[in-house]
Backbone and ligand atoms as CSV (ligand in chain L), in Angstrom:
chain,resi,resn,atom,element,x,y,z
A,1,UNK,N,N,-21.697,-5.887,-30.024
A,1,UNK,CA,C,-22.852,-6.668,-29.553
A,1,UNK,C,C,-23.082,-7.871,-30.473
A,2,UNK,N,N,-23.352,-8.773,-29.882
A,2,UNK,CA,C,-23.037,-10.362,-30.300
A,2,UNK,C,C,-24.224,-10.281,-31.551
A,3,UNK,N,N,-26.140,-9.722,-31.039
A,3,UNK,CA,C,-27.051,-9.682,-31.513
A,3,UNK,C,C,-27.111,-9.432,-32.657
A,4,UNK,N,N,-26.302,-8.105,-33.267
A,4,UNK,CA,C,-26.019,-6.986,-33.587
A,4,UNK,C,C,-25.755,-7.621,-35.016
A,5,UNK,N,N,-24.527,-8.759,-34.893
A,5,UNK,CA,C,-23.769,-9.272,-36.053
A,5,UNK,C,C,-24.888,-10.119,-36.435
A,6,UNK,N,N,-25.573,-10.851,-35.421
A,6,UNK,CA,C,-26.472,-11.820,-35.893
A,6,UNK,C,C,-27.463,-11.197,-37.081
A,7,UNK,N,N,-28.092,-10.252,-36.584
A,7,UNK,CA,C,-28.648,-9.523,-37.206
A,7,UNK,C,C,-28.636,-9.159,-38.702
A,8,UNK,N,N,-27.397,-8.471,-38.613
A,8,UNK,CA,C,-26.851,-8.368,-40.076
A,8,UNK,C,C,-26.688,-9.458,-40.623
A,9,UNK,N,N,-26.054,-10.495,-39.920
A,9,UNK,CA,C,-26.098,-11.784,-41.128
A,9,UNK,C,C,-27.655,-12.185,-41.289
A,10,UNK,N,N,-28.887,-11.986,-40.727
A,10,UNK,CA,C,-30.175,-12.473,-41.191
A,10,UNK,C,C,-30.585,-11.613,-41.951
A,11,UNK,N,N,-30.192,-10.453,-41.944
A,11,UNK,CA,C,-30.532,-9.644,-43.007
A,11,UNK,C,C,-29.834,-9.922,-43.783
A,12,UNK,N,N,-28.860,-10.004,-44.161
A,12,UNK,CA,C,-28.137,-10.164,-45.423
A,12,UNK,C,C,-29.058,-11.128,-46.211
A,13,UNK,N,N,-29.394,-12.568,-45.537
A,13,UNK,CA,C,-30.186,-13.070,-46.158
A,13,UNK,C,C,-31.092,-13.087,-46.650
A,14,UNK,N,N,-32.097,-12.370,-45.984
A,14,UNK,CA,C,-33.247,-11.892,-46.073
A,14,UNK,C,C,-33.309,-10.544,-47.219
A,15,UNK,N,N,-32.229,-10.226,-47.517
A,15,UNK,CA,C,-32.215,-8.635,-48.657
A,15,UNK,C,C,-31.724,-10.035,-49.689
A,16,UNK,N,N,-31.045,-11.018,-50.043
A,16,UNK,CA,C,-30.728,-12.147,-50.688
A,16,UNK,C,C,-32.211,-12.525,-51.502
A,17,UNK,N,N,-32.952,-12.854,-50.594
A,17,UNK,CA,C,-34.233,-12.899,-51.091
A,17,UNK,C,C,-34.695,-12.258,-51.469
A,18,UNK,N,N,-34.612,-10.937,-50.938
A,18,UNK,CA,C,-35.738,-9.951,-51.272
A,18,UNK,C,C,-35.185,-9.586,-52.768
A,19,UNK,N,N,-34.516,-9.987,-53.073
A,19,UNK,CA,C,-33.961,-9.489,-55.064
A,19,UNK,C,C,-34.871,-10.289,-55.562
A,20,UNK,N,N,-35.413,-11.336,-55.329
A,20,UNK,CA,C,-36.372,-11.896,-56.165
A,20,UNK,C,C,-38.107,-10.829,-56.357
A,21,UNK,N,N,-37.578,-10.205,-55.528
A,21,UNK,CA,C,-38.604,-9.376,-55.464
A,21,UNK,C,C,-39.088,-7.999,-55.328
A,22,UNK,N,N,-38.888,-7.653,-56.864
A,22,UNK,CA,C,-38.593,-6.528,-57.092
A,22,UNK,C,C,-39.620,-5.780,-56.597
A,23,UNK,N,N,-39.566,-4.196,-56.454
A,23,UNK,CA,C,-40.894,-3.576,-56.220
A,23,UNK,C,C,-41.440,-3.820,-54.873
A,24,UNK,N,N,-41.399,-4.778,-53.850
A,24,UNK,CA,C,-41.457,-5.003,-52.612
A,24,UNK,C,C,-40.616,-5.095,-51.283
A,25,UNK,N,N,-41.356,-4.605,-50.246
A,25,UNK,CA,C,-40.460,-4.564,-49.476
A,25,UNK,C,C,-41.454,-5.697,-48.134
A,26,UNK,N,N,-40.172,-5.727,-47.013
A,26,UNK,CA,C,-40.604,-6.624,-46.243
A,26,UNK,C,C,-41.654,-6.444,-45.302
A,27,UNK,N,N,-42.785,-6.956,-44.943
A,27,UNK,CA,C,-43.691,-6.697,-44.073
A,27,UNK,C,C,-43.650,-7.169,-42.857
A,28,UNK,N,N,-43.379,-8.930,-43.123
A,28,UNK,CA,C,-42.951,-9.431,-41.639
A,28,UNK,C,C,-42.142,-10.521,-41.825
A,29,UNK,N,N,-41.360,-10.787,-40.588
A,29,UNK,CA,C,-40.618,-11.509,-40.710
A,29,UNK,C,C,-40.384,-12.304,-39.602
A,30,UNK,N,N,-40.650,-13.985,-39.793
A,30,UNK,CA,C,-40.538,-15.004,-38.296
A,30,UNK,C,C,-39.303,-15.592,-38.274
A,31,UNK,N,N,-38.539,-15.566,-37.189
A,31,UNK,CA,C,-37.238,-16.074,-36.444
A,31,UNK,C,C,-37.822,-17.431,-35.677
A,32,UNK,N,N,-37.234,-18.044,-36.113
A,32,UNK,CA,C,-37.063,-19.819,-34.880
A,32,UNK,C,C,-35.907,-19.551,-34.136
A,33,UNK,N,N,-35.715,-19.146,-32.577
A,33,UNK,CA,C,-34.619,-19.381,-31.901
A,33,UNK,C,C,-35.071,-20.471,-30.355
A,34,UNK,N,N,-34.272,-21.390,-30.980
A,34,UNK,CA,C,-33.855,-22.612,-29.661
A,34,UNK,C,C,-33.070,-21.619,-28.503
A,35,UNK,N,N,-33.642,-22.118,-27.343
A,35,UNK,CA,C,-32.654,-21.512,-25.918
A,35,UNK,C,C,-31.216,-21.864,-26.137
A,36,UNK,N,N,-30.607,-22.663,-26.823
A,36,UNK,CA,C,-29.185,-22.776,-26.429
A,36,UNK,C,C,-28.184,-22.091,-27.879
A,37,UNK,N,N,-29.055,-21.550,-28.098
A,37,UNK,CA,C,-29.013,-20.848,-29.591
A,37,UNK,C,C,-27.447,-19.969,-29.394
A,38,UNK,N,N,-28.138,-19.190,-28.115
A,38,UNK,CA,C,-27.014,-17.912,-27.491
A,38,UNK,C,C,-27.327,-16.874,-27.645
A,39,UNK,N,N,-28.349,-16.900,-28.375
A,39,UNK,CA,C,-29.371,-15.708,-28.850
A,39,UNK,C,C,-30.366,-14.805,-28.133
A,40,UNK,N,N,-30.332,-13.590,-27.661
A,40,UNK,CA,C,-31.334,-13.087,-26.559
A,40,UNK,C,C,-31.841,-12.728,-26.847
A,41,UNK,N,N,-33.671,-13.346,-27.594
A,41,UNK,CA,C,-34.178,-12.520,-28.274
A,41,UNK,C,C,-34.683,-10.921,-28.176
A,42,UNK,N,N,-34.876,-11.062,-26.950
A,42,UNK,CA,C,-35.152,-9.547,-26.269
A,42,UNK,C,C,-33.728,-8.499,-26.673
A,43,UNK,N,N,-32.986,-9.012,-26.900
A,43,UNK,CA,C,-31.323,-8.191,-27.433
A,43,UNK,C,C,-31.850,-8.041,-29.490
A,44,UNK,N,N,-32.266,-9.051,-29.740
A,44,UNK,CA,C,-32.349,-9.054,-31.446
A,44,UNK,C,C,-33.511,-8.092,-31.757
A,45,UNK,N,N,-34.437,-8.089,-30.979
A,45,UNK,CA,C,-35.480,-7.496,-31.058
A,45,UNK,C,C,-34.984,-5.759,-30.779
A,46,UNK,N,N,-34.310,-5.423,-29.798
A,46,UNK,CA,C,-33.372,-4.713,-30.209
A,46,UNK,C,C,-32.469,-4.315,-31.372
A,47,UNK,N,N,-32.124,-5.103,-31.594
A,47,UNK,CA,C,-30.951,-4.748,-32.463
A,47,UNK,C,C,-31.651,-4.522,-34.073
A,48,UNK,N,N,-32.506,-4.887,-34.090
A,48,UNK,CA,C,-32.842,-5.609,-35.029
A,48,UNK,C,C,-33.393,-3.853,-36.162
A,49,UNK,N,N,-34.327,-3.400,-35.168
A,49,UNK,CA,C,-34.629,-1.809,-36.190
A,49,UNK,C,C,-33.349,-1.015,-36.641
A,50,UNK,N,N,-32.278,-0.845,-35.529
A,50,UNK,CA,C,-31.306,-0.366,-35.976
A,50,UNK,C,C,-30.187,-1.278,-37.227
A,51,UNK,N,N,-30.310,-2.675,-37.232
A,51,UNK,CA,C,-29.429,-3.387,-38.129
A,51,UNK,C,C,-30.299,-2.810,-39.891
A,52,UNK,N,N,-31.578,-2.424,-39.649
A,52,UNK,CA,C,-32.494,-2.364,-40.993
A,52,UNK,C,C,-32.820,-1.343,-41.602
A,53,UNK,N,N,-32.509,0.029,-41.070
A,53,UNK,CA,C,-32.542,0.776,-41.410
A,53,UNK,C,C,-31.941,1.271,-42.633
A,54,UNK,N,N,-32.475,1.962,-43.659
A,54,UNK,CA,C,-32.423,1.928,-45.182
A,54,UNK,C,C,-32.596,0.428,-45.735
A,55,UNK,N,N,-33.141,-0.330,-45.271
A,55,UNK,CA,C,-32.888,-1.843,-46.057
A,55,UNK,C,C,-35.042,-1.920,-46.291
A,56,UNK,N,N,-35.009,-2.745,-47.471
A,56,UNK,CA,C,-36.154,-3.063,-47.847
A,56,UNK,C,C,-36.978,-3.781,-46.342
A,57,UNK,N,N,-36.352,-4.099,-45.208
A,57,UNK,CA,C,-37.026,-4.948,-44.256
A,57,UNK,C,C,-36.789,-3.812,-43.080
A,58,UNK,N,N,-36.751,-2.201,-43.418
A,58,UNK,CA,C,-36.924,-1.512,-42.391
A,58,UNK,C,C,-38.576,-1.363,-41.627
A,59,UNK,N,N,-38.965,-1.346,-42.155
A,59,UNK,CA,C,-40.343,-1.482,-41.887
A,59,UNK,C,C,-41.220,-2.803,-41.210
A,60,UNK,N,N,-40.374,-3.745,-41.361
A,60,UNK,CA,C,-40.959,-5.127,-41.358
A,60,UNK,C,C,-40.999,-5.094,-39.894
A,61,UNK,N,N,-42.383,-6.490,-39.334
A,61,UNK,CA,C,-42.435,-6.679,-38.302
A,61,UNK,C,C,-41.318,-7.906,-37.985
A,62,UNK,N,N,-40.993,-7.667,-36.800
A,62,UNK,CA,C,-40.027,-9.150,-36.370
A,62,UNK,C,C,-40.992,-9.990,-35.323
A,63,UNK,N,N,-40.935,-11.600,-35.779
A,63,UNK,CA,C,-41.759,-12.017,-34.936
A,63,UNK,C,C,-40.966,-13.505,-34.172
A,64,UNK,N,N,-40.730,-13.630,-33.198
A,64,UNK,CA,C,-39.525,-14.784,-32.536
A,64,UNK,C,C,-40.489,-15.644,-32.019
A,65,UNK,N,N,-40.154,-16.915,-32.628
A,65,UNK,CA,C,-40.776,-17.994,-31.907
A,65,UNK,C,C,-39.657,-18.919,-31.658
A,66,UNK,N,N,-39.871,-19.526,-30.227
A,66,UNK,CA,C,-39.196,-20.547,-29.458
A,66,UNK,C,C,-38.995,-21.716,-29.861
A,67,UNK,N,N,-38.328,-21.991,-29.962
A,67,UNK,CA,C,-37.818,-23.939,-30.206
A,67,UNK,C,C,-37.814,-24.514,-29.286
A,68,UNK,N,N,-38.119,-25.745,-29.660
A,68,UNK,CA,C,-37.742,-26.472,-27.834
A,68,UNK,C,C,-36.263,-27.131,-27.826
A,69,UNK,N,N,-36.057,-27.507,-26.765
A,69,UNK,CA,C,-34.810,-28.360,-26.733
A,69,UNK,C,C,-35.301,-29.894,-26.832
A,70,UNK,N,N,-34.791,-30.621,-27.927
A,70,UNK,CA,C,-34.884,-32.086,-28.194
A,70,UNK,C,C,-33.701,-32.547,-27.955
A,71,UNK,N,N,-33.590,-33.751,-27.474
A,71,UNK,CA,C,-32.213,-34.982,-27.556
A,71,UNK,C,C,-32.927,-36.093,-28.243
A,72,UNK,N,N,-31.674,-36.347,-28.169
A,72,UNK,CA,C,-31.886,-38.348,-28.639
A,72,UNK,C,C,-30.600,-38.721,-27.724
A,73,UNK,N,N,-31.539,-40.047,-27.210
A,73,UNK,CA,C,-30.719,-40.778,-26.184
A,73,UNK,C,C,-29.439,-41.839,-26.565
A,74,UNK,N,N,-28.727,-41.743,-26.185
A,74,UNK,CA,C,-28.035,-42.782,-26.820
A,74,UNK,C,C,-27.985,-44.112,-26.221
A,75,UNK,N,N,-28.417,-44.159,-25.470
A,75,UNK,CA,C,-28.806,-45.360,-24.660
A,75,UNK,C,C,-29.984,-46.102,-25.042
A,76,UNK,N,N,-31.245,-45.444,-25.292
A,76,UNK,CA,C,-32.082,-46.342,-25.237
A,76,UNK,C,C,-32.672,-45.668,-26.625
A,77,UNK,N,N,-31.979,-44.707,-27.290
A,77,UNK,CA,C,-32.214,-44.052,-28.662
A,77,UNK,C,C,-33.873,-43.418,-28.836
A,78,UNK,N,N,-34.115,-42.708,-27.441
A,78,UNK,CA,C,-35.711,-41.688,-27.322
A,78,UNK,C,C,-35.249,-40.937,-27.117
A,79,UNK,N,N,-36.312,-39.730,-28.344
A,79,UNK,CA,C,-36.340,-38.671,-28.322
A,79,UNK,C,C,-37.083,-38.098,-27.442
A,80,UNK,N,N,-36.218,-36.760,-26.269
A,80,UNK,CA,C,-37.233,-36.514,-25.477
A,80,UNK,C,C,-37.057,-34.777,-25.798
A,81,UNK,N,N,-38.122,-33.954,-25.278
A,81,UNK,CA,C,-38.253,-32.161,-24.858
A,81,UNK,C,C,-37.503,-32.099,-23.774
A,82,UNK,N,N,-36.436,-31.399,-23.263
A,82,UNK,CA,C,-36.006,-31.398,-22.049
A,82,UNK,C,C,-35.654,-29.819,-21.805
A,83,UNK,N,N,-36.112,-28.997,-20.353
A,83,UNK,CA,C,-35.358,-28.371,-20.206
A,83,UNK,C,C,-34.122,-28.118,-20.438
A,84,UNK,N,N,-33.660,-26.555,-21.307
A,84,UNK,CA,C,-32.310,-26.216,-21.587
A,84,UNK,C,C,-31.380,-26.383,-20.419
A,85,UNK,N,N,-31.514,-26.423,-19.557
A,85,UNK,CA,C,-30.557,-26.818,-18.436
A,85,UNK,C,C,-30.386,-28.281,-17.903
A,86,UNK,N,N,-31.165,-28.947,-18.561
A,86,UNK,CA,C,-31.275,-30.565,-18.163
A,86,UNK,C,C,-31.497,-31.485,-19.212
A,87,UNK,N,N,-30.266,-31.629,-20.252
A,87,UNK,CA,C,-29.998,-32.815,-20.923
A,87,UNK,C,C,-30.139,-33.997,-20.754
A,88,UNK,N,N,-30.960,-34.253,-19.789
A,88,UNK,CA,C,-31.103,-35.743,-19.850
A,88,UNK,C,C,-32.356,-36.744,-20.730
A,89,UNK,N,N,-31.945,-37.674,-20.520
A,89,UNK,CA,C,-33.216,-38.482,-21.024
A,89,UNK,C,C,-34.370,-38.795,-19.928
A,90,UNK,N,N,-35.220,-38.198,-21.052
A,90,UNK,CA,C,-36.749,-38.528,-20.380
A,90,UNK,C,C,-37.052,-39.963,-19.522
A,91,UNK,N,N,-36.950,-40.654,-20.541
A,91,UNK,CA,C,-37.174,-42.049,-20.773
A,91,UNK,C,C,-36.332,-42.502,-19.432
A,92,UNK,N,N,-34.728,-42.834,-19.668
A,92,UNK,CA,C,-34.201,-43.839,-18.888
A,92,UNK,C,C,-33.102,-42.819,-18.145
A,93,UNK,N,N,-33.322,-41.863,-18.218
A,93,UNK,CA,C,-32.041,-40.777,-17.423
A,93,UNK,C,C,-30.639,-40.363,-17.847
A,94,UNK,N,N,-30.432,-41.200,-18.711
A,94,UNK,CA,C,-29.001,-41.074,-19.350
A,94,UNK,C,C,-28.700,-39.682,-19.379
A,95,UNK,N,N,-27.538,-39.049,-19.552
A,95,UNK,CA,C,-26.849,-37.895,-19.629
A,95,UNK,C,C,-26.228,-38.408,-20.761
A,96,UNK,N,N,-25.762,-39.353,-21.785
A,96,UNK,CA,C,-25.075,-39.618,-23.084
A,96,UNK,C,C,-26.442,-39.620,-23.897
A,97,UNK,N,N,-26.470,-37.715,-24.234
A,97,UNK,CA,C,-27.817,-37.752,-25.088
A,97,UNK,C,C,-27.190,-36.902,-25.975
A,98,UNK,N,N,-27.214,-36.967,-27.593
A,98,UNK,CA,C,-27.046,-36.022,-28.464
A,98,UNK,C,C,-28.407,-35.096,-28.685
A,99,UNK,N,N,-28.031,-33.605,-28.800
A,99,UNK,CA,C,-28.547,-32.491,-29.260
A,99,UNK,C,C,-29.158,-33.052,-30.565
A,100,UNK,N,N,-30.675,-32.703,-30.799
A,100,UNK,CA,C,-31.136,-32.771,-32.350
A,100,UNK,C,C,-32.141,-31.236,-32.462
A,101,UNK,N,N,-32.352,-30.486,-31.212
A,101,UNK,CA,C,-32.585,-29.210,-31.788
A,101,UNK,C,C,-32.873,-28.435,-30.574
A,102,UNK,N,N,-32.830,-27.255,-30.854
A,102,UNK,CA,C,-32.764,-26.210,-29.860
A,102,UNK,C,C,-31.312,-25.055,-29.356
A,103,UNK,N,N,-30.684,-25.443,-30.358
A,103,UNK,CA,C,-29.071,-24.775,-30.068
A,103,UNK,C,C,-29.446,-23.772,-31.880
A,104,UNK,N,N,-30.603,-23.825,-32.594
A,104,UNK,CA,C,-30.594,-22.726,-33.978
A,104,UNK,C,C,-31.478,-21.820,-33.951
A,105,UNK,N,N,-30.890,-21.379,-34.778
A,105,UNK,CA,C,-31.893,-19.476,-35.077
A,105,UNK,C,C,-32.287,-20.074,-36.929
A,106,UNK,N,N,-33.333,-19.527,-37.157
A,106,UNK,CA,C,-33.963,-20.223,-38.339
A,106,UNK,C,C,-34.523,-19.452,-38.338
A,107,UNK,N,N,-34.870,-18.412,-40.356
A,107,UNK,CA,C,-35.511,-18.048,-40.980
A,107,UNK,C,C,-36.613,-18.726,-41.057
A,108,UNK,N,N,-37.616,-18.296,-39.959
A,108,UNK,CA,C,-38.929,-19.609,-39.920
A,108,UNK,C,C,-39.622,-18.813,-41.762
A,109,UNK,N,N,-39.857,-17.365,-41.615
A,109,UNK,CA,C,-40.854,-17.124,-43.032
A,109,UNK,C,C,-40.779,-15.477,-43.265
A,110,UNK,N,N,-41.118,-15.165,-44.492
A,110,UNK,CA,C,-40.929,-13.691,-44.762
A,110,UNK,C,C,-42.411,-13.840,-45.457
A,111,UNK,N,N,-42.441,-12.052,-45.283
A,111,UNK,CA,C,-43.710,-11.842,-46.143
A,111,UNK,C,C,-43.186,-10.137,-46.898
A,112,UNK,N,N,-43.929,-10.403,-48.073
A,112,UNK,CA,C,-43.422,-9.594,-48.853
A,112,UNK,C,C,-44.769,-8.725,-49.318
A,113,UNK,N,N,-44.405,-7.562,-48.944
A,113,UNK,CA,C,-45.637,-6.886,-48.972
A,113,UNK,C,C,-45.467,-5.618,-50.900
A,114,UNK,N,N,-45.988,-5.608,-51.631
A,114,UNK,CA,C,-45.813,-4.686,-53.370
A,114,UNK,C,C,-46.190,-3.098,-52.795
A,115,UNK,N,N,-44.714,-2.248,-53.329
A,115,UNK,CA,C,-44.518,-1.268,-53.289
A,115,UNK,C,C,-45.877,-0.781,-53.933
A,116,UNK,N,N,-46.616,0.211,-53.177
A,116,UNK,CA,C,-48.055,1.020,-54.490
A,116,UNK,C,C,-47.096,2.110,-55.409
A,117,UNK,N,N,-47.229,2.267,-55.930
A,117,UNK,CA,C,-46.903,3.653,-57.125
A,117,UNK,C,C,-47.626,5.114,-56.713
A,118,UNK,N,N,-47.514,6.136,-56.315
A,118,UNK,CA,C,-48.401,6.863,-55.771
A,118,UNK,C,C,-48.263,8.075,-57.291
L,1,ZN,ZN,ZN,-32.658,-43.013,-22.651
């Protein structure tokens, strides 16, 4: 499962960090995924308790927020929001528009919650 790997590589990162921080483990954790990402969040959200298990971010909440899809035109060089299925330019219609976001998955933020001592 495609999710699955994703997963593990955000964790990896996310346990990367978490060495800075000893004694704590993860409480929550926000994902940025753009639609053309490839990413299903409803699949990560899945995958995601089973990728964490024994890891300091087993516990943590996962929270996915949407990106939009941006271009830049190359024609008339405006940035527009466009439906993931419709690359075009806002502005003047062009179809010669470069991607400037909505194809990434981004560590939007972690929160790090201190182990108590019981
Ligand atoms: Zn244009």
């Amino acid at each position: 499962m495609h999710e699955l790997s994703i997963c593990q590589a955000t964790l990896k990162q996310i346990l990367d960090i978490g060495q800075s921080y000893p004694n704590h483990v993860v409480s929550c954790i926000t994902l940025k995924i753009g639609p053309l990402s490839g990413v299903e969040p409803f699949l990560l959200e899945q995958a995601f308790p089973l990728a964490s298990i024994n890891t300091i971010a087993e516990n943590a909440e996962l929270i996915i927020e949407h990106l939009p899809v941006k271009i830049l035109c190359l024609q008339c060089d405006t940035e527009s929001k466009t439906p993931p299925n419709r690359l075009l330019c806002q502005k003047c219609g062009a179809w010669q528009t470069k991607l400037i976001s909505g194809d990434e998955m981004l560590l939007a933020s972690l929160e790090f919650q201190e182990l108590t001592i019981e």
